[in-house]
C-alpha positions as CSV (number, residue, x, y, z in Angstrom):
1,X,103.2,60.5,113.1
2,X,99.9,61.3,111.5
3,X,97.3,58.8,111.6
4,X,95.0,57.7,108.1
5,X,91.5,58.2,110.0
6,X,89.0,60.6,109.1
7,X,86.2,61.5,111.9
8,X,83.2,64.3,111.1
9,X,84.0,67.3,111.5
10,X,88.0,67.2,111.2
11,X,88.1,66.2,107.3
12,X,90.4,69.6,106.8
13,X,92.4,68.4,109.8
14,X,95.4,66.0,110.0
15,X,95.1,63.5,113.0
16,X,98.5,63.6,114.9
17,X,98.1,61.8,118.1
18,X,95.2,60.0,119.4
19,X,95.1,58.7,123.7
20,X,92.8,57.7,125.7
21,X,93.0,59.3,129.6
22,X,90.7,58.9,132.7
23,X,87.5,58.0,130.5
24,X,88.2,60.8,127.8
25,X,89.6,60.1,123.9
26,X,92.0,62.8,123.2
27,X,92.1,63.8,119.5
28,X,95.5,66.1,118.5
29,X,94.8,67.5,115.2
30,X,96.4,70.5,113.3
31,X,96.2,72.1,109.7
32,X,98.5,72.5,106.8
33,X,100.0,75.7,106.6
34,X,98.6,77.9,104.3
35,X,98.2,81.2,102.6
36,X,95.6,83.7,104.3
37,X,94.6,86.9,104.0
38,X,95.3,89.1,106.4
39,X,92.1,90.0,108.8
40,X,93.0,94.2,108.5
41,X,94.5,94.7,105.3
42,X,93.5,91.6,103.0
43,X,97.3,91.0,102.5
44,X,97.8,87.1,101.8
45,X,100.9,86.0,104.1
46,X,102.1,82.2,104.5
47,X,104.2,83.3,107.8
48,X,103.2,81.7,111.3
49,X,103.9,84.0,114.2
50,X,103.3,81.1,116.7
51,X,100.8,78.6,117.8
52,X,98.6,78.0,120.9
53,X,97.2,74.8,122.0
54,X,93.0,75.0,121.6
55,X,91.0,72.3,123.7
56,X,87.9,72.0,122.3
57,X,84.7,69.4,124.2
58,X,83.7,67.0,120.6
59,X,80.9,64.7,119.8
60,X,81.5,61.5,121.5
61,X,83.9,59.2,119.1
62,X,83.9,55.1,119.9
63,X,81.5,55.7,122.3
64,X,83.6,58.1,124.8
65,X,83.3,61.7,125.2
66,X,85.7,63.4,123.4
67,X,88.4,66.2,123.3
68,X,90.2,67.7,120.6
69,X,93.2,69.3,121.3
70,X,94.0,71.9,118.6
71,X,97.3,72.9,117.5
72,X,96.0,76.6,116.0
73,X,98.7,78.9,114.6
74,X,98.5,82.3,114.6
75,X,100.1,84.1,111.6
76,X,101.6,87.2,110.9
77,X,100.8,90.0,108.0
78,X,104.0,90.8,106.3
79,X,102.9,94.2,104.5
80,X,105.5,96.7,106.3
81,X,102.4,98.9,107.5
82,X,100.4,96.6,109.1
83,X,102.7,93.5,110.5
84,X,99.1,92.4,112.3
85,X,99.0,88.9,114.1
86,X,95.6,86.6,113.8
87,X,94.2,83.2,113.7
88,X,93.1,81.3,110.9
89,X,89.8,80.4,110.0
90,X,88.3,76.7,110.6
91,X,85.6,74.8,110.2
92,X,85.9,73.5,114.0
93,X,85.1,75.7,116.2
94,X,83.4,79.4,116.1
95,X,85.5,82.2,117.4
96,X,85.7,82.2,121.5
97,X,83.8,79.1,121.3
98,X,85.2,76.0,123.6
99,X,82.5,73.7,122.0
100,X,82.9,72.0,117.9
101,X,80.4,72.9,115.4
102,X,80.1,69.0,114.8
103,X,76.8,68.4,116.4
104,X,75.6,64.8,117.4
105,X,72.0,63.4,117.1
106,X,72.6,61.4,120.4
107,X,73.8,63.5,123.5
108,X,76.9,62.2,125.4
């Protein structure tokens, strides 16, 4: 079930699940599926390998701090000499990085 709310930061995201635990709003989000170039040989490919759950710490949304819990699929190049596996790009989150690019005037 996806949910018709946009928050900052996640406008390029579909909201599937939303829950409230021990203090914390949990925020499930994912992307469409789309066609990316390959990170080695610029090859576009539509084909997900697999996908990894990313928790990332958010801004704090209806007052609460916040988690986002990114469903992040990681695709895989279909030219026959390269057959490379890698992550799309986002708007979210920097590569390695456990904290959103969204930043908040008022600290949680």
């Amino acid at each position: 079930m996806h949910h018709n709310m946009t928050l900052p930061g996640l406008e390029s995201f579909h909201v599937t699940e939303t829950r409230e635990e021990n203090g914390y709003y949990h925020i499930y989000v994912e992307r469409p599926r789309e066609i990316v170039p390959c990170s080695a040989c610029q090859t576009t490919t539509q084909k997900v390998h697999d996908y990894r759950w990313q928790k990332i710490k958010h801004n704090r949304v209806f007052n609460r701090p916040t988690m986002i819990w990114y469903r992040k699929p990681r695709y895989q190049c279909h030219h026959i000499s390269c057959r490379k596996r890698f992550y799309e790009t986002n708007d979210l989150v920097d590569r390695y990085q456990r904290q959103s690019r969204v930043q908040s005037s008022h600290r949680a």
